[in-house]
C-alpha positions as CSV (number, residue, x, y, z in Angstrom):
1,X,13.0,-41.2,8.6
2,X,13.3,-43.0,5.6
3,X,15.0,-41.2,2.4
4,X,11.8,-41.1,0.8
5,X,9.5,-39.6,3.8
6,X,12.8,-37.2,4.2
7,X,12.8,-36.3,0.5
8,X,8.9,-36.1,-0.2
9,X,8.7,-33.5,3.5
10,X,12.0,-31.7,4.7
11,X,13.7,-31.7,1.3
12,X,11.0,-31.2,-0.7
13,X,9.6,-27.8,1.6
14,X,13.0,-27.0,2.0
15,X,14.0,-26.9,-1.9
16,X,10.5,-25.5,-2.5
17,X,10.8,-22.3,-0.1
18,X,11.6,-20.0,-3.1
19,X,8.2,-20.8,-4.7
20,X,6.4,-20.8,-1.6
21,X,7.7,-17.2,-1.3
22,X,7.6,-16.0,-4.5
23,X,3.7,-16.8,-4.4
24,X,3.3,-14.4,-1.2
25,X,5.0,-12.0,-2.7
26,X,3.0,-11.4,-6.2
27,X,-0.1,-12.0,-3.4
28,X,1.4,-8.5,-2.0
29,X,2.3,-7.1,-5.6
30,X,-1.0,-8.2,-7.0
31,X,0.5,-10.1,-10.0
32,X,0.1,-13.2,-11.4
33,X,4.2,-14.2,-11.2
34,X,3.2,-16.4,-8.2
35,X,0.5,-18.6,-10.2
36,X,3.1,-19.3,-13.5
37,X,5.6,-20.0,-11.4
38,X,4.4,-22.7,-9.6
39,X,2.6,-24.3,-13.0
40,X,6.1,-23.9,-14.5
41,X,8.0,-25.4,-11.3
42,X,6.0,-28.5,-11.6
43,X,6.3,-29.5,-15.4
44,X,10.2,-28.5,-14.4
45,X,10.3,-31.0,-11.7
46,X,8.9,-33.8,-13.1
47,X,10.6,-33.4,-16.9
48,X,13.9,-31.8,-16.3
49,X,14.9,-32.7,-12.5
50,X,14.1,-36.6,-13.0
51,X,15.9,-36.6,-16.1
52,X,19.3,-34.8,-14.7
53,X,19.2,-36.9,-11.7
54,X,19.3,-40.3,-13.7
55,X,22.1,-38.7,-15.6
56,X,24.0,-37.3,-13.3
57,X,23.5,-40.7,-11.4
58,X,25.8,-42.5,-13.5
59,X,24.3,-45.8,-12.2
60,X,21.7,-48.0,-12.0
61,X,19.1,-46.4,-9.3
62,X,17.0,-48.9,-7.3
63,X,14.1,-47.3,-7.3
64,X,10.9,-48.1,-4.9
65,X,7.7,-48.6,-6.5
66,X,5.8,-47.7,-3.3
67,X,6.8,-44.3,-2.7
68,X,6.5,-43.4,-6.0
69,X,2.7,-44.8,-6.3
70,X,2.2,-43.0,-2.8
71,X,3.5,-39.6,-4.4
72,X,2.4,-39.8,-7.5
73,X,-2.0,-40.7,-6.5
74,X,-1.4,-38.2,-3.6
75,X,-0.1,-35.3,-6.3
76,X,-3.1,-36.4,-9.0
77,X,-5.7,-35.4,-6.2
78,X,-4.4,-32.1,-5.8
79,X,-3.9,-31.9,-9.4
80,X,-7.4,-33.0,-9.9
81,X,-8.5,-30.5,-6.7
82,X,-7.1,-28.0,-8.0
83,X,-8.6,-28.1,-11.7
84,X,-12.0,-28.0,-10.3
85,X,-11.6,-25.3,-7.9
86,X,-10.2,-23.2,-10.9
87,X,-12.9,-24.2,-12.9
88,X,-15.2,-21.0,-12.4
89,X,-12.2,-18.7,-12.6
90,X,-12.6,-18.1,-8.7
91,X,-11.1,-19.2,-5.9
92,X,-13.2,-19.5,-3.0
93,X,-11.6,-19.4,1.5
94,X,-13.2,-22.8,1.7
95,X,-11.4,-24.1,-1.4
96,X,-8.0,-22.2,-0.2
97,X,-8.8,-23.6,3.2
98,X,-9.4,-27.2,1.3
99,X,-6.0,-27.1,-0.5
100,X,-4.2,-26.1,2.7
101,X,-5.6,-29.6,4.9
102,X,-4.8,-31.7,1.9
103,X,-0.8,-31.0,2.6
104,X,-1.5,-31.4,6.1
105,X,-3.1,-34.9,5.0
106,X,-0.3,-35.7,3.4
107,X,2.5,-34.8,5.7
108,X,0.1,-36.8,8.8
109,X,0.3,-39.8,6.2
110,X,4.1,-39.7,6.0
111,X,3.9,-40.5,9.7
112,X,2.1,-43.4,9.4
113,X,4.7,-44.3,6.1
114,X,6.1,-47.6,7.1
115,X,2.4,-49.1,8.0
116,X,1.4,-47.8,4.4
117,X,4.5,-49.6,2.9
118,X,3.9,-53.1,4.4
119,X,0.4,-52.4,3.2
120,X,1.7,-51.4,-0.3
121,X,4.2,-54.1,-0.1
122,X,2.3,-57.9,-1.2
123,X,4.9,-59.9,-2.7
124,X,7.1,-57.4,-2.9
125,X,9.5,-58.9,-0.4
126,X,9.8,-62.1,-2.6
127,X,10.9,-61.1,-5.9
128,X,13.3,-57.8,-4.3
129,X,16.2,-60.2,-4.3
130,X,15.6,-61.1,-7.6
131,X,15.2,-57.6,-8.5
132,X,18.4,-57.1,-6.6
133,X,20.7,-59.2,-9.1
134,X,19.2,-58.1,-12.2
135,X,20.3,-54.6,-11.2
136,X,23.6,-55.7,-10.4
137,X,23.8,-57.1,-13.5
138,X,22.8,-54.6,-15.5
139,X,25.4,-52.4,-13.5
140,X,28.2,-54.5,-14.9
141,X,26.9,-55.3,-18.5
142,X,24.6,-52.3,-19.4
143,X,26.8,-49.1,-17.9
144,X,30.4,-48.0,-18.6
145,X,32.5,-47.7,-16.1
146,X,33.6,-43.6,-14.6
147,X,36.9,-44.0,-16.9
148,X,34.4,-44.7,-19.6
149,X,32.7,-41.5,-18.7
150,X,35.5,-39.5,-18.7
151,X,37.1,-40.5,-21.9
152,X,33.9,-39.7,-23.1
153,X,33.7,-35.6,-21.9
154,X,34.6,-33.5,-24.7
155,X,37.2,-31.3,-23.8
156,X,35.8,-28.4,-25.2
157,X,32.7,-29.0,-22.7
158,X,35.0,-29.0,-19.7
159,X,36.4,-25.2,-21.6
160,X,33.0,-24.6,-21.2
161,X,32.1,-25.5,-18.2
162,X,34.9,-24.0,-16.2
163,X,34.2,-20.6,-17.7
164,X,30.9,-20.9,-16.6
165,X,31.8,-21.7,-13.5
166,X,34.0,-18.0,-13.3
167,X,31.2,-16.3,-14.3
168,X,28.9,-17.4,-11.8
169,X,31.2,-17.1,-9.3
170,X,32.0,-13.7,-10.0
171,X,28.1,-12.8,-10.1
172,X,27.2,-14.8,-6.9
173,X,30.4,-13.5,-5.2
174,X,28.2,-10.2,-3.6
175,X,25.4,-12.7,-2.5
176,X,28.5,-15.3,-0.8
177,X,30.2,-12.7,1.1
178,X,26.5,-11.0,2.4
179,X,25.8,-15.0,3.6
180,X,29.1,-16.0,5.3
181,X,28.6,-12.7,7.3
182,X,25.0,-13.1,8.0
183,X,24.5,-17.3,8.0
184,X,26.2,-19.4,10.1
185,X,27.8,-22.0,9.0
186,X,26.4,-25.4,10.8
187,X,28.6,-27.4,8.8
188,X,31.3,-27.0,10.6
189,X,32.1,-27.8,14.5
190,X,32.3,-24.1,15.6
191,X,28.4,-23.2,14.6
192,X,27.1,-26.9,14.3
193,X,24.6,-26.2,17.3
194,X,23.4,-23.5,15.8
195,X,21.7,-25.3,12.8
196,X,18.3,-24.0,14.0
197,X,19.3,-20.6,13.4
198,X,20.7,-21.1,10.3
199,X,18.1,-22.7,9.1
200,X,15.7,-19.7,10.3
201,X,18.1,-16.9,8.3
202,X,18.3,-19.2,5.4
203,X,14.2,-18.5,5.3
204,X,14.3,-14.7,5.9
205,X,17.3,-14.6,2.7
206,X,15.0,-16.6,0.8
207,X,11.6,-14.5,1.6
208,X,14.0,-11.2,0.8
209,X,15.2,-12.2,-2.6
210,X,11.9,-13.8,-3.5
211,X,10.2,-11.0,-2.8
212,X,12.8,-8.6,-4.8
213,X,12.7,-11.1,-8.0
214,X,8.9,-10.9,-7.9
215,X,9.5,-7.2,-8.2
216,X,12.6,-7.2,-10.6
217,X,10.7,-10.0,-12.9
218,X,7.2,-7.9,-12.9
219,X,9.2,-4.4,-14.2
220,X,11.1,-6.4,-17.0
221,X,8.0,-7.9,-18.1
222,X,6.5,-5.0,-18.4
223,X,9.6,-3.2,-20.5
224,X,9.6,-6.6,-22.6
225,X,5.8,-6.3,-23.1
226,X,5.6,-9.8,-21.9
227,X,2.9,-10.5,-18.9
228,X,4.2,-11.3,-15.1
229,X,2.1,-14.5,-15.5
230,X,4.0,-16.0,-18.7
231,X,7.6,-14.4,-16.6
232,X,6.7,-16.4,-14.0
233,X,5.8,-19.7,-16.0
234,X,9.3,-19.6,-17.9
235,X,11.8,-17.4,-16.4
236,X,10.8,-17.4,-12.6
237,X,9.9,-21.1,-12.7
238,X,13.3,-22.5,-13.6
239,X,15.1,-19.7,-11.4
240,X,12.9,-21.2,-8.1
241,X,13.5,-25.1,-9.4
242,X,17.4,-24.9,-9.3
243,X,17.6,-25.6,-4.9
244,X,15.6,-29.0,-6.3
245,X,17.6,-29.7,-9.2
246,X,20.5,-29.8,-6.8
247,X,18.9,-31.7,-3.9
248,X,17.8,-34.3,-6.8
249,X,21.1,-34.6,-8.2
250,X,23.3,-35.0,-5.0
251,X,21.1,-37.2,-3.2
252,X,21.1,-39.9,-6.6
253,X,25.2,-39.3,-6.6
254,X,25.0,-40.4,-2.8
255,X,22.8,-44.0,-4.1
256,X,19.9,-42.4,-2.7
257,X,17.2,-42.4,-6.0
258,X,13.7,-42.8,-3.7
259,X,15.0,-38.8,-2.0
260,X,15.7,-37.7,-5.8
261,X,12.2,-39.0,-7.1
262,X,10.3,-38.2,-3.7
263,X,12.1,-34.6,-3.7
264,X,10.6,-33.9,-6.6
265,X,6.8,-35.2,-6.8
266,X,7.2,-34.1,-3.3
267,X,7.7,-30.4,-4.0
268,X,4.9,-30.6,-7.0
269,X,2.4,-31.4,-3.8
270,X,3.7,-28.6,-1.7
271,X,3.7,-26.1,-4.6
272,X,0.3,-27.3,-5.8
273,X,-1.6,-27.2,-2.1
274,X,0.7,-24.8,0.3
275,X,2.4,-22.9,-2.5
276,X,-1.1,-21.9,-4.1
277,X,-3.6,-22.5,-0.9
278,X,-1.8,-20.2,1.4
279,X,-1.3,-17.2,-1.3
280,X,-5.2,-17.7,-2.0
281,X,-6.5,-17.6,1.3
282,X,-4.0,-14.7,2.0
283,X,-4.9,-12.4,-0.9
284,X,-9.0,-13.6,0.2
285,X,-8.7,-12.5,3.5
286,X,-7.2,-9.3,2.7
């Protein structure tokens, strides 16, 4: 696979599990947490994760014009699909139904990705080397080098940061020790062919917590006097978007921008058409 078909599919469903879940759940808790979660996710993706990834990148990304076109029309459909199917305040099984084929479309169409490219490409292979230098060019005159960059860091930032660091540790620490007894670790050479089951308890954590944060977020809103849906647009929303934050930010440290870019439309089209369709045609059928 190429980083962007890998970014826009596997990382993008992947990174986007927690929304995914967090819509079946308010589905079960009859809420509307589900709904502003993924509206929130996607301005999220697109403002904030683009942004830290070309900062974090420290670097001049090369960045395909092809995938992003690809992402971009296939996510103003299902943003266009969607706003008409919402129109009448309803939400109908064949529109649910509707939403659901679209992603299908759209992960069949990643199979036929490189045929779409050439397509895409026109004279695309005759001005990349062009394009080429005047990136390496602007990598030598336009950025500062990583000594540059580290002058730069205020050292009361790095007090900062390092503090921060402690206190998430010691918060997350109950969470770490529940995984490394219940998760395999595929990384290393001991568990490495059990990946599959990894990746399988990885979903079930992610289901359980979503589930409980849907439930934790809905009772605070309600003590607040604030509504689940405007929780789930602004608290829930960045809480879901931090796995694709991270996946953003250290696939553009690794040189790979198209995965950052891709992971992100891609998990706006997965929220938009899985993350809402299959909630909606659960809650319909039920």
């Amino acid at each position: 696979l190429s980083e962007d078909v890998a970014g826009a599919t596997f990382m993008a469903a992947g990174s986007s599990a927690p929304e995914l879940f967090t819509s079946l759940a308010s589905v079960t808790a009859d809420n509307e947490v589900g709904a502003g979660t993924i509206v929130g996710s996607a301005v999220f993706n697109i403002l904030i994760i683009i942004a830290l990834s070309a900062a974090f990148a420290k670097r001049v990304l090369k960045i395909d014009w092809r995938p992003l076109i690809r992402d971009s029309v296939f996510y103003a459909i299902s943003i266009i699909m969607f706003t008409i199917f919402v129109a009448d305040y309803k939400i109908y099984i064949y529109e649910a139904i509707i939403l659901l084929v679209m992603y299908v479309v759209y992960v069949v169409l990643m199979k036929f990705n490189p045929q779409l490219m050439k397509l895409m490409a026109g004279e695309y292979n005759e001005t990349q080397s062009n394009r080429e230098d005047e990136n390496e060019d602007l990598l030598k005159h336009k950025l500062p080098s990583n000594r540059e960059f580290s002058t730069r860091t205020c050292l009361c930032w790095q007090i900062f940061i390092f503090v921060l660091r402690w206190i998430l540790l010691i918060f997350s620490f109950p969470f770490i020790w529940v995984f490394s007894w219940t998760v395999p670790n595929c990384s290393t050479e001991k568990y490495k062919k059990y990946y599959t089951l990894t990746f399988i308890l990885s979903i079930v954590w992610i289901a359980v917590l979503s589930f409980g944060m849907v439930i934790l977020v809905s009772r605070t809103g309600c003590i607040l006097s604030i509504d689940s849906y405007t929780m789930g647009l602004v608290i829930v929303a960045i809480g879901t978007s931090i796995p694709d934050a991270l996946s953003s930010i250290f696939a553009v440290r690794d040189g790979h921008g198209d995965m950052a870019v891709s992971n992100a439309i891609g998990s706006n089209i997965f929220d938009i058409n899985l993350g809402l369709g299959l909630p909606y045609l659960i809650r319909i059928l039920i």
